[in-house]
C-alpha positions in Angstrom: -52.1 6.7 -19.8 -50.4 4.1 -21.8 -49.9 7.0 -23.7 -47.9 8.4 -21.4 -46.1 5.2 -20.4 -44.6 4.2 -23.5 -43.4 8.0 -24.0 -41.6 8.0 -20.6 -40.1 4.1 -21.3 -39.0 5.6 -24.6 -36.7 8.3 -23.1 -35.2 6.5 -20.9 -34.1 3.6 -23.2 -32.8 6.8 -25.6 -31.2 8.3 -22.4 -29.7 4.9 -21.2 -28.2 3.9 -24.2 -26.9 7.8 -24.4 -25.2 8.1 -21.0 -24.6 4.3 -19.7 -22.2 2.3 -21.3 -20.7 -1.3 -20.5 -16.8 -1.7 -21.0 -15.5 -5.0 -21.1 -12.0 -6.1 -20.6 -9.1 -8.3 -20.2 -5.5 -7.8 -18.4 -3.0 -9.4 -18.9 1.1 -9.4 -18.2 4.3 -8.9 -20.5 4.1 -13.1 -21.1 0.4 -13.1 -21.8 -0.9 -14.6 -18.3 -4.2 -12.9 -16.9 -3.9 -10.3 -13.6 -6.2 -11.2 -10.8 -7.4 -8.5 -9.0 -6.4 -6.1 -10.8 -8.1 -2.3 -10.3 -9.8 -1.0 -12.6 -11.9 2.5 -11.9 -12.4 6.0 -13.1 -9.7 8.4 -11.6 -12.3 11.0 -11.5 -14.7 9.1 -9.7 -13.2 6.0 -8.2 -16.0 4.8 -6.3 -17.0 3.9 -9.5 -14.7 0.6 -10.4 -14.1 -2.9 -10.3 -10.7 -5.8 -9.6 -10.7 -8.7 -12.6 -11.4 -11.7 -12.1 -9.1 -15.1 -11.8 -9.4 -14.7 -15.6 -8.2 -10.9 -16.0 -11.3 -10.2 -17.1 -13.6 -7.1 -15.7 -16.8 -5.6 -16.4 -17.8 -2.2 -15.5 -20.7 0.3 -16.2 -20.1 4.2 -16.5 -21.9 6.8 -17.8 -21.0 9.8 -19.0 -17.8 10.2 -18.3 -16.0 11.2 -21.7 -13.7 13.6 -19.7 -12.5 11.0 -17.6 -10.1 8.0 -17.4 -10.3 4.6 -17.0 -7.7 3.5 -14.6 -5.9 0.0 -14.7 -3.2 -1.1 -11.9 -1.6 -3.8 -9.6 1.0 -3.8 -7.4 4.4 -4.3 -8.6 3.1 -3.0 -12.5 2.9 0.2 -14.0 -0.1 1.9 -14.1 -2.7 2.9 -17.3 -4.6 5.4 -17.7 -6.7 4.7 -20.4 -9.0 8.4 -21.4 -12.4 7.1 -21.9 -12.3 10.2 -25.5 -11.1 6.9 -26.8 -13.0 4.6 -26.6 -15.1 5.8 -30.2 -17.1 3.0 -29.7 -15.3 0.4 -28.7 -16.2 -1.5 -25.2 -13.8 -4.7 -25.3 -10.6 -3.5 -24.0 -7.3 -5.4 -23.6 -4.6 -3.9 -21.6 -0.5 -5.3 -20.9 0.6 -4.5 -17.7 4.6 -3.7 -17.5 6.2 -4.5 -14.6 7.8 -1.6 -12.2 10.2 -3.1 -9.5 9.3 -2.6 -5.5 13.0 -1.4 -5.2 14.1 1.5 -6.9 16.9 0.2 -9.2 19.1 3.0 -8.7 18.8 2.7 -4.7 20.4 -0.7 -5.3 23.5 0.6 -7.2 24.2 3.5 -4.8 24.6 1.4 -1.7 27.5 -0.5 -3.2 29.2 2.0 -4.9 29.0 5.3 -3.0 30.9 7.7 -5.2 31.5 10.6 -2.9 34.0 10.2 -0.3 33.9 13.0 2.4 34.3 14.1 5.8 32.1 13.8 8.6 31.5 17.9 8.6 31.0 17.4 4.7 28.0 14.9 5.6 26.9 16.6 8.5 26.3 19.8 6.2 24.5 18.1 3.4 22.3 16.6 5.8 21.4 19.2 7.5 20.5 20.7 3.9 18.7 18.0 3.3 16.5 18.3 6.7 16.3 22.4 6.0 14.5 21.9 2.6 12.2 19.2 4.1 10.7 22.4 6.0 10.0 23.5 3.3 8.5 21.5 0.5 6.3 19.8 3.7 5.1 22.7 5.9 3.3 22.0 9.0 0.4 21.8 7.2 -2.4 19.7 6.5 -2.5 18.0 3.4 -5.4 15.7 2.1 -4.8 12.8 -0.3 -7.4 11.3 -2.3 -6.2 7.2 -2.8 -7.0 4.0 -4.0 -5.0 1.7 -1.3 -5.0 -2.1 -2.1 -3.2 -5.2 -0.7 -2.9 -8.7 -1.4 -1.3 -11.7 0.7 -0.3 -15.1 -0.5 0.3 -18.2 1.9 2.4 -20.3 -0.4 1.1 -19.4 -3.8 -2.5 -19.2 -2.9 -4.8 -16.1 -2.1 -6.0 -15.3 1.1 -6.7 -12.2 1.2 -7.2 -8.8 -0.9 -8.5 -5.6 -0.1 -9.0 -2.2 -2.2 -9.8 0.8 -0.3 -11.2 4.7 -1.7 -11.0 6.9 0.0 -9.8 10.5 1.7 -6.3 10.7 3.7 -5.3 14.1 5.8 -2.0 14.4 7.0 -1.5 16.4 10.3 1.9 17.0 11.0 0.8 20.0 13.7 -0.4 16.8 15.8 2.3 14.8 15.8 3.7 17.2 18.4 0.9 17.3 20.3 0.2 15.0 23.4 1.3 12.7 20.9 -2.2 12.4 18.8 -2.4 10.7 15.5 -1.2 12.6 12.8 -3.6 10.6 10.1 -7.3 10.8 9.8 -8.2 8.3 6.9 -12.0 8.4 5.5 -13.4 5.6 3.3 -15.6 5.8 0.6 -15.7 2.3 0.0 -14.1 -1.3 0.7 -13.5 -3.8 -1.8 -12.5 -7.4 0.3 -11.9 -10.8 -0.5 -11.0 -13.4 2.1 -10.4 -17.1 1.2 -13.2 -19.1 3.3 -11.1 -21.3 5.1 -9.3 -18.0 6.7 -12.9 -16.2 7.8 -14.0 -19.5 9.4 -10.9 -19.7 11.2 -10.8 -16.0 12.0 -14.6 -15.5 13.2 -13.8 -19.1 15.4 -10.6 -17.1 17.0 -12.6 -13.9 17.3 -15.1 -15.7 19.4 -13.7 -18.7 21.5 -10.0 -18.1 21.6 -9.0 -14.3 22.4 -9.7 -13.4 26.1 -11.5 -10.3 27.0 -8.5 -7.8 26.9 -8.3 -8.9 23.0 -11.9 -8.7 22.2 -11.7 -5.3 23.8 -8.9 -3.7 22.1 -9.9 -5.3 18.8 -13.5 -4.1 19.1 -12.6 -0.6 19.3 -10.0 -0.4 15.8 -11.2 -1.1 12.2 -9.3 -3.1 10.8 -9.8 -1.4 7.5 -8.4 2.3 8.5 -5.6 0.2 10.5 -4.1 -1.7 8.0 -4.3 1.2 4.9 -3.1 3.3 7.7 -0.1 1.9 8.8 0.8 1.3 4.6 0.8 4.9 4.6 3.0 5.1 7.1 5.2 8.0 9.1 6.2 11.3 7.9 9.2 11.7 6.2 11.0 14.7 8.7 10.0 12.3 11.6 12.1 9.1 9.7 15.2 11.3 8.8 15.6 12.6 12.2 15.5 9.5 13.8 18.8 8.5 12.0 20.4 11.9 10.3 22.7 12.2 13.7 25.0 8.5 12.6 26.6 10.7 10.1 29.4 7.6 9.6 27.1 5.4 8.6 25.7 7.6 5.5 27.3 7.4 1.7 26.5 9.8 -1.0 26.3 8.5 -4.6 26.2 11.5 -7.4 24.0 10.7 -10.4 24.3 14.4 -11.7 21.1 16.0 -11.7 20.2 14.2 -8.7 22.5 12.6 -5.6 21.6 9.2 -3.2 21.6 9.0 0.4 21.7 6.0 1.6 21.8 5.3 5.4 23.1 1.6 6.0 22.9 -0.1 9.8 23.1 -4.0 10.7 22.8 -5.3 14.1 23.7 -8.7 15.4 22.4 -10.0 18.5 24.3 -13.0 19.6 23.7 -14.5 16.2 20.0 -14.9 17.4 18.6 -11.8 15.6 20.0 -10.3 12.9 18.5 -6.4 11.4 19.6 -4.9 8.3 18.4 -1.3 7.4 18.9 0.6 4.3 17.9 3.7 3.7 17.9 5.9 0.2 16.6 9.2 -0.4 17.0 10.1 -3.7 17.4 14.2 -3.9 17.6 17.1 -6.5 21.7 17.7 -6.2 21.0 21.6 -6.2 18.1 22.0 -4.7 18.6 19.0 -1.8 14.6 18.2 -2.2 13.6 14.4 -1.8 12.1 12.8 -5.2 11.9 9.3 -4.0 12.4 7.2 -1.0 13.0 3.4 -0.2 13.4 1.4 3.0 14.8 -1.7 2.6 14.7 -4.2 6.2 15.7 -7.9 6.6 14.8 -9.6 9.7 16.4 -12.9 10.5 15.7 -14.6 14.1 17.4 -18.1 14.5 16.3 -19.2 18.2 18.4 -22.4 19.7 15.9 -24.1 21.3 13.2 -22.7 19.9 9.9 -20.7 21.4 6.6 -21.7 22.2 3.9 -19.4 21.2 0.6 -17.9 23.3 -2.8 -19.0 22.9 -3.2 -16.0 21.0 -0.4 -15.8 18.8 -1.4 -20.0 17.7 -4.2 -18.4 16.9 -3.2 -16.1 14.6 -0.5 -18.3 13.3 -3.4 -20.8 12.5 -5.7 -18.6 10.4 -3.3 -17.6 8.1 -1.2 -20.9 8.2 -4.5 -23.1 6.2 -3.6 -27.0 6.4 -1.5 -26.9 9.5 -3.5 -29.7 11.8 -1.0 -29.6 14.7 -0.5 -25.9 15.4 -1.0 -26.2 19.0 2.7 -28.3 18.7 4.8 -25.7 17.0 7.8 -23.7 18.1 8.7 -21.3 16.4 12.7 -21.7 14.9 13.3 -19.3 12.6 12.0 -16.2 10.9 13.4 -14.8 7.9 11.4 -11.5 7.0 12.2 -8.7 4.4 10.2 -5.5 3.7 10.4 -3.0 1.1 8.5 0.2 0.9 8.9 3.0 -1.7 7.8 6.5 -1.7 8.0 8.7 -4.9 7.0 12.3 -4.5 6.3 15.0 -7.0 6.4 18.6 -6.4 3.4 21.7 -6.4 2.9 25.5 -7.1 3.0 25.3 -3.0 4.8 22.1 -1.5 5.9 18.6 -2.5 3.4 15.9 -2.2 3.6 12.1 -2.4 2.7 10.8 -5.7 2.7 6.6 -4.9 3.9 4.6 -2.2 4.2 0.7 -2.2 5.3 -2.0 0.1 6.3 -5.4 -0.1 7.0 -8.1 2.7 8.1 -11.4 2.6 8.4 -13.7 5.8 9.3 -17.5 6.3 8.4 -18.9 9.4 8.6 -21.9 10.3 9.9 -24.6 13.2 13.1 -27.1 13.8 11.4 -29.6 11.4 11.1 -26.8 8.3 6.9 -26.9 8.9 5.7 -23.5 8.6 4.6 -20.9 6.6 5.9 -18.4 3.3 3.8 -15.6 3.3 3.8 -12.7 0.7 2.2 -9.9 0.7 2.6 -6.9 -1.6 0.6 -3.1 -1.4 0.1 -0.2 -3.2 -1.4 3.3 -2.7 -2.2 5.4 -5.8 -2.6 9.3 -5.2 -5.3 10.8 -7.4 -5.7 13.8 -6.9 -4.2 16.5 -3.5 -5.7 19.5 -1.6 -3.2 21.7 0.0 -5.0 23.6 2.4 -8.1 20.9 3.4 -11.2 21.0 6.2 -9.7 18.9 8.7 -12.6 16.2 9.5 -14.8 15.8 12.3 -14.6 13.4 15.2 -18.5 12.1 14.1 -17.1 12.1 10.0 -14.0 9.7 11.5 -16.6 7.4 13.6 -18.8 6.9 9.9 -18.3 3.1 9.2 -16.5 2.5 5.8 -19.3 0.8 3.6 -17.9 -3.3 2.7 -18.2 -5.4 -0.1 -17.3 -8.6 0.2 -16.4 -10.1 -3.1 -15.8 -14.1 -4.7 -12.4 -15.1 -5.9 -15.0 -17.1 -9.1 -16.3 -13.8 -9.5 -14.7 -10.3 -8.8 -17.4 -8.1 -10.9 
């Protein structure tokens, strides 16, 4: 018997040190300062990852995985792939993360300097090429995306809150035409979540003593989770062009030679009270008329005279986020100075065009007539993996499957 034992111990230390092995690592930017919360994961298997620590540093176990890659982003940097053939060995990594820009650079140039000066028929025809190929590279089709979704947010410069998401995303254009039914089912494998503690208290004490019934109702029936990493995900693109290719005057074209920009520019004015500026750009292939890339672009600016006294629930809300305010239940809110930036780039298949990345970025100062308030910040990014083009639409008792949570330490993110 003890025989037997040792034998069976002995093979599986021979197989664990085989198969399992520990990589340990550090990230770091272009000026040598460490990444927190950065992801790090397999892009085979990406239920199988971490986010580093306040120190950039990560730890993660893997087994045999020599085909695969070990994946290293953040939001607002490039991404690594780092194939796993390479290791030989070595377990302590060190990776530089290079910075990628939220707003395509070349979005920014067009809209000042259109370089195509044409007539309203001209525009109206390009458009409508535009729309006619969008048809075509996304069908009325199901599509199913398999993603990493994180997001962070910043009050001031501190974290309060990050959350990673793998999962499964189907796009269902066929019902977005139907009795007006979502158009997104999106399945989680797992939840990564860090909240900073002053924020849950203040959340959990809102969720149970301040929202009335009709709150606690409507709040009990949404995860928060699918809501949020849906709503990054956003509309389909035929459904956003259509809702503004008909103001042909307000559209330039900028030609880059392989490709052109289309950038759709509105700003409205209300009394000098609210303020809304819209950019579009779709970035297309100038012979075929197919989208590479998009970006949205919207400032928000509300100047109110006398200023406007919030709800119960909205001081509420105000509150968790806003940490050290002690006399929220006095503020009026003055002024609101918001800008978001979201950016989709797309690649194309053997049978359609799919969406490669997309990544947002808002920033909103609020605050009242004696400058008290809040800056938050909060930047997100979904990574696309891997796409099926023809996918088993899920069922209503998959979708109803709670997403699995771990909650996670700022002190230690392993």
């Amino acid at each position: 018997m003890i025989r037997k034992t040792f034998i069976t111990l002995f093979f599986v230390c021979i197989f664990s040190s085989t198969y399992a092995t520990i990589i340990n690592g550090f990230v770091y930017d272009k000026q040598s300062l460490p990444v927190s919360f950065a992801s790090v994961y397999l892009n085979n298997n990406p239920t199988v990852g971490t986010v580093t620590d306040s120190e950039g540093h990560f730890s993660i176990e893997i087994d045999n995985y020599k085909s695969d890659a070990l994946v290293i982003s953040f939001i607002g940097y490039e991404t690594i792939k780092y194939p796993l053939a390479n290791l030989q060995g070595n377990t302590n990594l060190s990776f530089i993360l290079k910075e990628q820009p939220i707003l395509l650079q070349e979005t920014l140039v067009s809209a000042s300097n259109p370089s195509k000066k044409m007539t309203k028929r001209d525009k109206r025809n390009i458009l409508k090429a535009v729309r006619k190929r969008m048809d075509v590279d996304f069908p009325n089709q199901p599509c199913r995306y398999k993603i990493v979704s994180d997001y962070i947010i910043y009050n001031q410069d501190d974290v309060v809150a990050f959350e990673e998401l793998v999962g499964s995303l189907v796009e269902i254009p066929a019902l977005k035409r139907k009795n007006g039914r979502d158009s997104i089912q999106l399945k989680g494998d797992i939840c990564k979540r860090y909240r900073n503690q002053q924020m849950e208290s203040k959340f959990n004490n809102v969720s149970a003593n301040i929202l009335d019934d009709k709150y606690k109702q409507v709040a009990g029936k949404v995860d928060s989770v699918v809501m949020i990493h849906r709503t990054m995900w956003g509309s389909e693109i035929q459904w956003l062009f259509d809702e503004f290719i008909g103001n042909t005057s307000k559209w330039t074209f900028t030609d880059k030679g392989d490709y052109t920009v289309l950038n759709y520019i509105e700003k409205r004015n209300y009394f000098g009270i609210l303020i809304i500026e819209l950019n579009l750009s779709y970035v297309i292939d100038s012979y075929s008329y197919s989208v590479k890339k998009l970006s949205q672009d919207m400032i928000v600016k509300a100047n109110i005279p006398f200023g406007y006294k919030l709800s119960k629930e909205q001081l509420a809300v105000f509150n968790v986020l806003n940490i050290g305010e002690n006399e929220i239940e006095k503020f009026r809110l003055k002024t609101v100075d918001t800008r978001i930036k979201r950016n989709i780039i797309y690649k194309s298949t053997d049978t359609r065009v799919v969406v490669s990345e997309k990544n947002v970025e808002l920033k909103s100062k609020i605050s009242d007539k004696n400058g008290k308030g809040m800056n938050i910040h909060s930047t997100a990014a979904i990574k696309v993996l891997s796409t099926e083009t023809s996918p088993r639409i899920y069922t209503a008792s998959e979708m109803k499957r709670p997403i699995p949570i771990k909650n996670m330490n700022l002190s230690d993110l392993k």
